[in-house]
N, C-alpha and C positions, 0 to 999 in steps of 0.2 A: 504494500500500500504506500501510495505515493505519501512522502512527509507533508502536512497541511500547514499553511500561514493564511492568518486573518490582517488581511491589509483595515485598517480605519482611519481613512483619509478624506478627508472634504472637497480636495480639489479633483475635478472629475477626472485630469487629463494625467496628474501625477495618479491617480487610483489605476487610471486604464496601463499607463505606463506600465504601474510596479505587478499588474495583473498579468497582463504579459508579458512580462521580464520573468514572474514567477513559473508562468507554463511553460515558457520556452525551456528552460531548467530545471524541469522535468516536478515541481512542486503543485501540490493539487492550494486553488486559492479561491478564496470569498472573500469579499468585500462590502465595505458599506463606508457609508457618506458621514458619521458623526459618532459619538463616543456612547450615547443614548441605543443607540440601534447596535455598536458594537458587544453593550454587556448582556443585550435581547438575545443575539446570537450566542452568546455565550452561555446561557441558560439551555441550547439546545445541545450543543454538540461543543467539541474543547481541541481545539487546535492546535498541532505542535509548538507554533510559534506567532506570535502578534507584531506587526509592525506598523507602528503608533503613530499619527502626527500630533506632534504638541498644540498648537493652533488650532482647535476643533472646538466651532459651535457649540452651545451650552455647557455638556461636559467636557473639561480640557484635558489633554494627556494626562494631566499630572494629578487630577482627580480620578479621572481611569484609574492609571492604573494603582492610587491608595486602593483603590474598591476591588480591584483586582485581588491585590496582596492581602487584605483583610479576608478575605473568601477561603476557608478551606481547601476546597475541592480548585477553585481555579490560583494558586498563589503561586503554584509550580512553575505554571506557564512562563516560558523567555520572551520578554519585550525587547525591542530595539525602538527607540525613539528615533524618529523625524523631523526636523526640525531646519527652520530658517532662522534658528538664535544662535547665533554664534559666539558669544562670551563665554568663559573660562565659568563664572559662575551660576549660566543657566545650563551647564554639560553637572556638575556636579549637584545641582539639584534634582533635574533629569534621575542621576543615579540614586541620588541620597533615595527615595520615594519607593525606587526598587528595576527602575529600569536597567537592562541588562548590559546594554551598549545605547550609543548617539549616535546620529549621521546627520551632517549638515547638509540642508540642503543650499545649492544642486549638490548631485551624487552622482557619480558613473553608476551604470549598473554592473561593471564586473566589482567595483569595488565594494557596493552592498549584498552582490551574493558570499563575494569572501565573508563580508562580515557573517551574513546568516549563518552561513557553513560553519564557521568558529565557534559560534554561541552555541548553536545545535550541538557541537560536539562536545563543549567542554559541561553544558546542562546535560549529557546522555550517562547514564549510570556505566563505572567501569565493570565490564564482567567478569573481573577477576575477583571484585567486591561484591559481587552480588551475595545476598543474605547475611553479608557481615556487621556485626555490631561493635563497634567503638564506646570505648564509654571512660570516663572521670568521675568517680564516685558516683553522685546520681543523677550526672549527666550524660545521655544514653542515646548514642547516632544509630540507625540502621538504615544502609544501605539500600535494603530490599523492602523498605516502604515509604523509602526516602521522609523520615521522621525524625525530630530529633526530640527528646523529651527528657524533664526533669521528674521522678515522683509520677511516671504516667499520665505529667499535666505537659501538653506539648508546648512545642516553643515554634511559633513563627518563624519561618525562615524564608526567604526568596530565593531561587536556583545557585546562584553565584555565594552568596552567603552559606549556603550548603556547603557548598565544593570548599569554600574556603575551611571553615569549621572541620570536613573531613578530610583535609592536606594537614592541617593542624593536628589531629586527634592520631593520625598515621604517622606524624614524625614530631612527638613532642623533646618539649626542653631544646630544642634547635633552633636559633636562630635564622633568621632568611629576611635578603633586603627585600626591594619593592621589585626589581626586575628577575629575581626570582622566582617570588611567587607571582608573577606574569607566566611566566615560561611554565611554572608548573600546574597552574592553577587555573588562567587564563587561555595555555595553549600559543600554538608556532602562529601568532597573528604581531603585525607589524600596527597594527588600528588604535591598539590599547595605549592609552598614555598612563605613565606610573603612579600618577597621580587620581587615577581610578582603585588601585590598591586602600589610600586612603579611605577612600568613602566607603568602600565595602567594609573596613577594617570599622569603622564609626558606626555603620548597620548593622553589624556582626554582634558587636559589644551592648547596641541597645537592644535589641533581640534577649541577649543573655544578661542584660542590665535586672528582670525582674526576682530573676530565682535565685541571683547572686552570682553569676559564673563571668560576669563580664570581665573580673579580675584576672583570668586564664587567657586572654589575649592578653598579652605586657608586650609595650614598644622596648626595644635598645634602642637607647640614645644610639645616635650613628652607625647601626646597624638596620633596623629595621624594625619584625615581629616574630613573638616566638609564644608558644603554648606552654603553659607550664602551670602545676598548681603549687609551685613552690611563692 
């Protein structure tokens, strides 16, 4: 079965664009016109991947996709925001919220299939983990229901904040800069600026901010981030 992306774009001629750039490359796609009608469709059916414009009628990406991430059943799902903002501080908010990657618009389209490819792979469960559990006292990763939970009370997480959390749980007390964990975390994409590390690392810790675990992400000064319950 072909992988599915939900385009939710307002403007008709970039929708038709990104609709046919998706089929041509062999992705099965739906589309719709506003952020209202994107989460209708999402009540039906749940698609690999969403690629979001910020700029959208009533509901704007950025309330998307909060409503997204608070959803159980849809929080999983990898967004790539769209966007014709291009400031340093509308790309990290974008992320802060829980989007996956940014793309400015204009965008070539081989460069936004690289990007989807990327995300898709680095959100796809490895099979070598499949059913494995991770855990820090009664902080408890699996793998194979892609869950993380404290005491059986789960814990929020967005796709990237997973991966990040189970790179961490798999090689604790280790230190690792920011282009590190790109390369391990993020995956062989040239897209990612190191500075997207930050903000997952900020999402990461308020996630685990309520049970208490936020203290097992610790920065090194001039180094980086390392897991540790020391």
């Amino acid at each position: 079965m072909a992988t599915s992306v939900l385009v939710v774009e307002d403007d008709v001629a970039i929708r038709d664009m990104l609709s046919f750039t998706l089929k041509q490359a062999g992705f099965g796609c739906d589309s719709v016109g506003d952020g209202e009608a994107g989460l209708d469709f999402l009540k039906k059916q749940q698609p690999d991947m969403i690629l979001l414009d910020w700029m959208l009628p009533g509901i704007d990406g950025i309330e998307f996709i909060r409503r997204l991430r608070a959803n159980e059943f849809l929080a999983n799902i990898p967004v790539i925001m769209l966007t014709a903002k291009g400031e340093s501080e509308d790309m990290v908010k974008g992320l802060a919220v829980g989007a996956d990657d940014y793309v400015n618009k204009p965008f070539s389209p081989p460069e936004l299939m690289a990007r989807i490819r990327a995300v898709l792979r680095r959100c796809q469960p490895d099979s070598s983990d499949e059913g494995q559990q991770l855990q820090s006292g009664n902080l408890v990763l699996d793998t194979k229901s892609h869950r993380v939970t404290v005491d059986d009370t789960r814990i929020e997480l967005g796709p990237t904040e997973f991966r990040l959390l189970h790179f961490f749980m798999k090689n604790p007390e280790r230190a690792y800069n920011r282009s590190q964990l790109l390369d391990y975390v993020w995956g062989d994409t040239v897209y990612i600026e190191e500075r997207t590390v930050d903000v997952h690392i900020r999402r990461l810790r308020k996630a685990l901010e309520s049970s208490g675990h936020d203290h097992l992400i610790q920065t090194v000064r001039g180094v980086g981030y390392r897991f540790s319950v020391d």
